[in-house]
N, C-alpha and C positions, 0 to 999 in steps of 0.2 A: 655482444648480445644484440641481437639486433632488435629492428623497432616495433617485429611484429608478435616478438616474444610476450607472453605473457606477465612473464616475471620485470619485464620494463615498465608495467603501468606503475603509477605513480601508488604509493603506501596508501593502505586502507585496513586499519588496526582490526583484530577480528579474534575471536573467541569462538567458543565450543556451542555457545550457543546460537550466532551470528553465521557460523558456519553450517548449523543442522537446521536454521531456521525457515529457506526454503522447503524443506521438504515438511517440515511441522506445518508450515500455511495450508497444505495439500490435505494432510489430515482433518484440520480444525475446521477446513474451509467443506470438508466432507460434511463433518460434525454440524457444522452452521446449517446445511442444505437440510439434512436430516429434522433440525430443531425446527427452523422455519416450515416446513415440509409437516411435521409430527409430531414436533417437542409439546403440544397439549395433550397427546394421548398419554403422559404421566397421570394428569388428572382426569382421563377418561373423557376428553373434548374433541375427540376426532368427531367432524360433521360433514357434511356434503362439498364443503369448500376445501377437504382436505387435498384431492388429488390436484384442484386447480391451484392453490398455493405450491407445495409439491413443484410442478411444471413452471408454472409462470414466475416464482419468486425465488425457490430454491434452486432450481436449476441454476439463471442466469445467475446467480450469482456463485454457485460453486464454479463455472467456466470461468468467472471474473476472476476469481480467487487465484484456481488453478494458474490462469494465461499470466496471470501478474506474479507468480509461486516460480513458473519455470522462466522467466525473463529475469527474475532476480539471481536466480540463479543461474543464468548464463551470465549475468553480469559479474558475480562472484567467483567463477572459473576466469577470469581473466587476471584475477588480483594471489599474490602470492599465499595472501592468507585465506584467502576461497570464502570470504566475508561479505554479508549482505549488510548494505550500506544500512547505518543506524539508523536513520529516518524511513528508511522502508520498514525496520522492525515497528517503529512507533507508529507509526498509520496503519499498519496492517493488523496491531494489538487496540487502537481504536475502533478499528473498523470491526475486530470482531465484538467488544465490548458493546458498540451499536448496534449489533445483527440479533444477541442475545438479547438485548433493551426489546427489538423490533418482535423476536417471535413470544415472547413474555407479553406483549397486549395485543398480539394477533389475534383475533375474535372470530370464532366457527358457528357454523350453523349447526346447532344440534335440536336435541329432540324437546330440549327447554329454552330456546333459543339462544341468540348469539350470545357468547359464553368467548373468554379467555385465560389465560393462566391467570394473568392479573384479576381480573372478576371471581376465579375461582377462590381465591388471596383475603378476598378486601369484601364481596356480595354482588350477586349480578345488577345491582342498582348503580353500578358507578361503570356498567359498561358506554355509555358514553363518552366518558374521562378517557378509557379504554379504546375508545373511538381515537379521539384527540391523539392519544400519545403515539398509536399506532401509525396515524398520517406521518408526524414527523420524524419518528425512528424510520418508519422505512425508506420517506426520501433520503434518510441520510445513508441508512446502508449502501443503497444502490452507487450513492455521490460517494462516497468513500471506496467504495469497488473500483469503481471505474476512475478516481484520483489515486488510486493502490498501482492498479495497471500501467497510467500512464506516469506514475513516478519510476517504475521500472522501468518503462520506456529512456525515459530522460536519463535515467543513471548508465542503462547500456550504450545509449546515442555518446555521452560526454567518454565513457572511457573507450568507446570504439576510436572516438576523436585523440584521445591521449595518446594509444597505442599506434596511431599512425602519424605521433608524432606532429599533431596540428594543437597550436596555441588555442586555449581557451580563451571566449571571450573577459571581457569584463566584468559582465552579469552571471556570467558562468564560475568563473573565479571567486566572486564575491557569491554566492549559492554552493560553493560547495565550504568555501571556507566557513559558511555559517553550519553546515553540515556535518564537515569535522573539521573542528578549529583543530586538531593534532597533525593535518595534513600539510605535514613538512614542503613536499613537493608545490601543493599549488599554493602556499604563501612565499616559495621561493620564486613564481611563474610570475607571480600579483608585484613580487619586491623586482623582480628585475625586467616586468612592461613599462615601469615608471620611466629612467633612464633610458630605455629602445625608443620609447613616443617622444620621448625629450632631445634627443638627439636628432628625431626624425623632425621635428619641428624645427627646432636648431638651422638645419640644413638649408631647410623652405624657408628660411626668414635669409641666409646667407645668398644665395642664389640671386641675379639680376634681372 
């Protein structure tokens, strides 16, 4: 088998769910764009700021969604069980857990002023509060999108590195092994760097 086969990267344990869950990010991350986008039109709170939310905050973030959806999923076509690393499920179920947080106190301009699902909830007298919650869920969406992306990144980068057969670092080693402690392969990479570095020092101390 050689080393550019697919079936050589290193085990990455994977289920029915880990396997369909790129393409669920695509949907949800649809879904998200929509809520942020119109999820007040439930309670009747589309207002003047609907189409600029819409554009400026649902868009970018369904591309974010999407771009970090299909990189996982190229990363999961290299592994025999076609599995999206576990930590990419758990960030990417945060992230949408704060996107929903985020379009729940988005606040629109309507015909009785700025108004949210949350103000619709609770009384328009706590749309301030509403204000509040709304700053900090949204930086976080965004930060969670764009740390969604780039952990897809990382995980394609290190198993591109595997499959051509190059040693993982240190920090790399120790990052995944916190990732999947089951990962036979890179705690046998971690058990036998020990001895390669120890011999290699060995040498340089022998030498004149």
């Amino acid at each position: 088998m050689s080393a550019s086969d697919p079936a050589s990267a290193h085990h990455r344990p994977g289920s029915a769910l880990s396997r369909a869950f790129p393409v669920i990010m695509i949907a949800v991350a649809a879904a998200l764009a929509l809520w942020v986008g119109f999820g007040r039109g439930v309670a009747g709170l589309l207002g003047s700021l609907t189409p600029v939310y819409a554009a400026a905050i649902g868009l970018p973030i369904l591309l974010l969604h999407v771009i970090a959806a299909a990189l996982f999923r190229r990363d999961a076509l290299n592994y025999p069980s076609h599995a999206m690393s576990r930590r990419g499920m758990l960030t990417a179920v945060a992230a949408w857990v704060i996107t929903l947080c985020f379009g729940f106190f988005l606040p629109d301009s309507t015909a009785h002023g700025m108004q949210s699902l949350f103000t619709h909830v609770v009384g328009a007298e706590y749309v301030e509060l509403s204000y509040g919650f709304v700053n900090i869920f949204g930086v976080l969406s965004v930060a969670l999108a764009v740390a969604l992306m780039l952990l897809a990144l990382t995980d394609l980068r290190l198993t591109a590195r595997r499959l051509r057969g190059e040693p993982l670092t240190e920090d790399e080693r120790l990052d995944r092994l916190e990732a999947y402690p089951g990962d036979h392969d890179v705690a046998s990479d971690a058990a036998g760097a020990g001895p390669t570095r120890a011999s290699a020092s060995s040498s340089s101390r022998e030498r004149p």
